[in-house]
N, C-alpha and C positions, 0 to 999 in steps of 0.2 A: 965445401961450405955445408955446415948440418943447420937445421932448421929445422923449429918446431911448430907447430899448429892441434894442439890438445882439445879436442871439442867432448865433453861427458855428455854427447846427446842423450841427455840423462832422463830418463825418465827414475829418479830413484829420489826418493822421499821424503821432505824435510817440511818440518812444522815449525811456522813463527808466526805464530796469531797477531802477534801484536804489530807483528808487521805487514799483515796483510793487509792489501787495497783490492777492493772491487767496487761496481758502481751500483748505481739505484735499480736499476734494470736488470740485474743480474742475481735472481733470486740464490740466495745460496748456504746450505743448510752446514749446522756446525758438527763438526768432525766427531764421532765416537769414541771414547776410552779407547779400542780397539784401534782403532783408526790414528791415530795417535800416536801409539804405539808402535806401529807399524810405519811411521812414517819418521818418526824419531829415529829406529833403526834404518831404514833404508836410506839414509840421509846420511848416517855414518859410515852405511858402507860405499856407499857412491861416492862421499870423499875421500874414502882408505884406499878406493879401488883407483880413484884419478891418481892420487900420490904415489901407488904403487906402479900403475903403469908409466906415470911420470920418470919415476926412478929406473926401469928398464927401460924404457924408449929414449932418452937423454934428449938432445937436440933435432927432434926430426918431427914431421908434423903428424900427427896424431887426433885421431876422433873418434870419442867414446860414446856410446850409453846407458849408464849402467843401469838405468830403469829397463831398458829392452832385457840386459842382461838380467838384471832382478825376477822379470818375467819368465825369462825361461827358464831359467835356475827356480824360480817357485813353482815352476808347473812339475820339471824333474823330481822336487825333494818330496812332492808327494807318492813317490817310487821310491826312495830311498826309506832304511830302515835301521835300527842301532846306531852306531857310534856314526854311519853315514851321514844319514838325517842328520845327527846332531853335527858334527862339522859343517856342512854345509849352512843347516839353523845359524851355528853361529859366524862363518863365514859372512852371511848378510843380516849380521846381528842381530837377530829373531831368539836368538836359543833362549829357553822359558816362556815362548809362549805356544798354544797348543795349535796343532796344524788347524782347528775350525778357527780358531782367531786369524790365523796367518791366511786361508783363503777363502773368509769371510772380507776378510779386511783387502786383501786383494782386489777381491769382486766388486767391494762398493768404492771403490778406490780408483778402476778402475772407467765403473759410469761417472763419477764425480768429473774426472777429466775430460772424457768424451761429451758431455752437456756443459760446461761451466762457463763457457764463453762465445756466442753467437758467432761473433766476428774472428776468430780465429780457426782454421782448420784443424782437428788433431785427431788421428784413429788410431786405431791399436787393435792389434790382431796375432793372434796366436792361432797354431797347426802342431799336428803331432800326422809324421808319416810313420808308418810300421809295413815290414815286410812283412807280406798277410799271408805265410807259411806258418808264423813262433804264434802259440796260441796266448798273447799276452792277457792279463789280466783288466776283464769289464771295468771293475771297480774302479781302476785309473784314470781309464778313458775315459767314467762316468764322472768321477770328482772334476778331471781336464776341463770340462766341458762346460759341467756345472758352475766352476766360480772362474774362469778364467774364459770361457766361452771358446773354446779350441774346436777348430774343425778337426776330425780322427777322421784319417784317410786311409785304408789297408793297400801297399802297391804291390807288383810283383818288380822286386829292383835290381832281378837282371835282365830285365825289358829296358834299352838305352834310354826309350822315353820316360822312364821314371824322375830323371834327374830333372829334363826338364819339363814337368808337371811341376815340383815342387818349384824349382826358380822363377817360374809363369807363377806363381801362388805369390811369392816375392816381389816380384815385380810388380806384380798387379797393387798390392797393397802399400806399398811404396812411391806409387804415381811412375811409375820407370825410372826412380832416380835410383834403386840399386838392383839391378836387374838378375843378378845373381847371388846363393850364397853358397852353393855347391856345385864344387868343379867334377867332380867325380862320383859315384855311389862305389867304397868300396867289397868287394864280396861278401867279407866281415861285419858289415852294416846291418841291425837290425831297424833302427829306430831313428828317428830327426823330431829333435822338440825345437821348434821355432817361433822366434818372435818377432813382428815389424811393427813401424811406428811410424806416420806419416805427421809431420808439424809445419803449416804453415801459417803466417800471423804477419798481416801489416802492422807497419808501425801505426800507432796513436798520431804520433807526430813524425809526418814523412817526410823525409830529404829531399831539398828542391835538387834534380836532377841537375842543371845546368850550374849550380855550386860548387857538384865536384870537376875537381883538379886534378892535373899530375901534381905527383909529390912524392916524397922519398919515406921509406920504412925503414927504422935503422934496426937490423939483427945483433943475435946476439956474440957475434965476434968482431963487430964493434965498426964490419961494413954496411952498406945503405944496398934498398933494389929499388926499382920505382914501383908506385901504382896509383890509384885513383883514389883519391880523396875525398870522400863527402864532408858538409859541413852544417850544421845546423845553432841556430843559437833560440834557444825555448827553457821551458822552466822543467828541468827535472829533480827527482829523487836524488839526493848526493852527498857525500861521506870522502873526508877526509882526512887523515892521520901523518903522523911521520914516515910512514911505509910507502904508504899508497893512497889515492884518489879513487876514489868510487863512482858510478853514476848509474840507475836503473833506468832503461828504455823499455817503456810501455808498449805493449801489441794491443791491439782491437780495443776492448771496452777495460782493457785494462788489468784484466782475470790471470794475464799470460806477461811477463815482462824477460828482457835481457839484463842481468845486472853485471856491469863491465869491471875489474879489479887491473888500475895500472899501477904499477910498481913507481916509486920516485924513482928518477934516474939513475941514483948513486943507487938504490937496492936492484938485486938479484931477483927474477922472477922466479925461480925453484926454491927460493927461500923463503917468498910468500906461498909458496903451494905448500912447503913444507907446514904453512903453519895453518892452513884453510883445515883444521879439524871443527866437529860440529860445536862445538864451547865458541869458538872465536870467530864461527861465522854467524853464527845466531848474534854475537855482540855486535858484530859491525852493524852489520840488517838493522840493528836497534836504534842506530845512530843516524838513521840518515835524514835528512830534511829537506825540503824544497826549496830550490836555488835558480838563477837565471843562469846554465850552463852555455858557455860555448864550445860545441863538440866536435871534432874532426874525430872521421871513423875511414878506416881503408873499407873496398869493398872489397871481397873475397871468394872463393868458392872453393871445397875441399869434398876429397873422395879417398874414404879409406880404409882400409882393412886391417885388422889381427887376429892371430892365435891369441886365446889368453889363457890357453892352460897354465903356463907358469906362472902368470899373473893370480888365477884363484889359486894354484896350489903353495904360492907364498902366502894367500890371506890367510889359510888355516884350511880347503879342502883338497886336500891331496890323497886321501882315504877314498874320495870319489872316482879318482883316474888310476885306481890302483888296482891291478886286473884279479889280485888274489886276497883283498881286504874288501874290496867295494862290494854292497849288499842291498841290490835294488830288485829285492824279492817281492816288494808289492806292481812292481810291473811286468815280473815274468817270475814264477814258481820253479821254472825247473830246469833254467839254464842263467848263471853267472851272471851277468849284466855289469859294463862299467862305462865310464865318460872316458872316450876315444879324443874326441876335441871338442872346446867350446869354439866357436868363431863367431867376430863381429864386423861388420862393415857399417857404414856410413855417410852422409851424403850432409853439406848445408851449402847455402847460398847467402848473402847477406849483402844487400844492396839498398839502393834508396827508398824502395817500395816497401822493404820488410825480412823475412826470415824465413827461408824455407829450408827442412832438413830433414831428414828419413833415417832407420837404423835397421839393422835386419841382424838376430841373435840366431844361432844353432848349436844346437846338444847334441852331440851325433851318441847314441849307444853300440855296444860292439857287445860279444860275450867274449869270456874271461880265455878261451881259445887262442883270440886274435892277439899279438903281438905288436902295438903301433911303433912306426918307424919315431925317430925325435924330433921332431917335427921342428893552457885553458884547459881542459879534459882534450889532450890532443895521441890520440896512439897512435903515434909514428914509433911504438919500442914495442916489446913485447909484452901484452898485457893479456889478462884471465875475465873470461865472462861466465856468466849464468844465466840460462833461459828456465823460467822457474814460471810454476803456477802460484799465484799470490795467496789465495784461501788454503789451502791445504799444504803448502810449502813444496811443493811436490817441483823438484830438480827435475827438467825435461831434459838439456843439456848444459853441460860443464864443458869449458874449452882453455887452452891454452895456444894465444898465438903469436906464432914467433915471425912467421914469412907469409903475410896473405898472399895467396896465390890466384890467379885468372884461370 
């Protein structure tokens, strides 16, 4: 039986002012040209990058975030240089705008979401490890630091304990929900750009615990599993079409929300992913209106990992993991540098209480020596959600789920 569960614990970027909700209480300043721009892009790519990893992962469950990934991929591109940079630019849809915009726009993009909401938990945390032999370049470090706030740590990583100092670094900013994100340091290793992201948010409107039920999940090869039921009936955000049924669930003061996408029965949920580009997700968000919904939600929990080199080196940077093309001369002058692997893990939880989820990004660097090996509103079907910041549009996570799992 394959089963999916697609979560884009996304921290990656999308702007719809006019769909924005926050409350009285919640001072909150309007987004810059720059800003804007930046979120516009990163919004496209966090929907190319769910569609894409949709398309290699097929049936099995998956959880993403490509705002973690966005993070460390923008701390990297400031090492990158030539046609690198510009792949990767345009890989996370940036290409034309100038790297001060890109981590300007990062940095105030970054406290926007760490202050925007009292009542919802959300950090963000970036590291860059270097083995403190390669005399890598200040300037990097300095920019890292400067708009992305990254701890630079120099290790010696053939001391065993190097490895885990870094995954203690993970852990720690993760709350222990993902306790590791490197299994090994291999020889070849010069570098680790790392990102984590801790999100937790009660619901606005919390699930009466003793509502939920058993009840059945029907997958998508047309058998049932059981699980537990929640059920709530309240007035939410909601949108419906011939495809699919929508409904946004509010966290805390309402800054942070879940916006759920179920497919009609007769439709295909990879054929609504297929069509979740940024044109037609902005038009739904347009559409929605306040309704008395009655909700049944499975509760869930997932924990999960991927390689995604072939996932970026299908969006467009494949120049980056390319040992004799790749040019990240501004983090080291006088030996080769390329992207050995990206990897992501991730964590959520979604229960009566609320939402809790974690992400943890890694860039490993290698030089051009090394050779890597190849490494009612009711969902009981499989339905797509969005945990999203409502003032800045900012996609925290994107999921597809196909088998809630315990």
């Amino acid at each position: 039986m394959r089963n999916i569960l697609l979560i884009i614990a996304i921290l990656i970027l999308l702007l719809i002012n006019s769909c924005s909700e926050s409350t009285d209480n919640t001072p909150v300043r309007p987004l810059t040209q720059d800003e804007k721009q930046i979120v516009t892009s990163g919004n496209n790519f966090g929907l190319k990058f769910f569609r894409e990893v949709n398309r290699e992962e097929g049936d099995k469950n998956i959880v993403l975030s490509p705002l973690s990934v966005s993070m460390a991929l923008g701390m990297t591109v400031n090492g990158a240089a030539g046609s690198t940079r510009d792949s990767m630019l345009k890989t996370l849809e940036m290409l034309g705008l100038s790297m001060d915009q890109v981590n300007n726009s990062y940095q105030s993009l970054i406290n926007l979401l760490l202050n925007i909401d009292s009542k919802v938990q959300f950090e963000l945390a970036n590291s860059i490890w270097y083995r403190n032999t390669f005399p890598f370049e200040q300037s990097f470090f300095d920019l890292c630091g400067k708009y992305f706030n990254a701890q630079v740590t120099g290790l010696n990583f053939d001391d065993p304990s190097a490895k885990d100092i870094i995954n203690d670094w993970v852990n720690t900013n993760t709350k222990g929900k993902i306790k590791d994100i490197i299994d090994n340091i291999n020889p070849e290793s010069v570098m680790f750009l790392i990102n984590a992201i801790y999100f937790k948010g009660n619901w606005t409107y919390k699930f009466d615990s003793t509502k939920t039920k058993n009840d059945q999940f029907y997958l998508i090869n047309g058998s049932s599993k059981d699980c537990r039921m929640m059920n709530q009936k309240n007035k939410f955000s909601y949108y419906s079409n011939n495809d699919f049924q929508s409904v946004d669930l509010p966290y805390g003061n309402k800054d942070y929300s879940m916006t759920i996408f179920l497919p009609k029965p007769e439709n295909n949920i990879n054929d609504l992913i297929n069509e979740m580009n940024d044109d037609n997700y902005k038009q739904w968000l347009l559409n929605f209106n306040t309704d008395s919904v009655n909700l049944f939600m499975p509760k869930y929990k997932i924990e999960y990992g991927l390689l995604l080199n072939d996932a970026l080196k299908n969006l467009g940077m494949s120049i980056a993991f390319d040992g004799e093309r790749a040019d990240f001369s501004y983090i080291l002058k006088n030996v080769e540098l390329f992207i050995s692997e990206v990897k992501l893990k991730t964590f959520i939880l979604v229960d009566e209480e609320g939402t809790e989820a974690a992400a943890a990004t890694s860039v490993v660097m290698v030089p051009t020596s090394y050779i890597p090996q190849n490494p009612t509103v009711r969902l009981d079907r499989p339905f797509v959600f969005v945990i999203r910041e409502n003032n800045s549009g900012t996609i925290v996570f994107i999921g597809k789920i196909v088998e809630p799992m315990n």
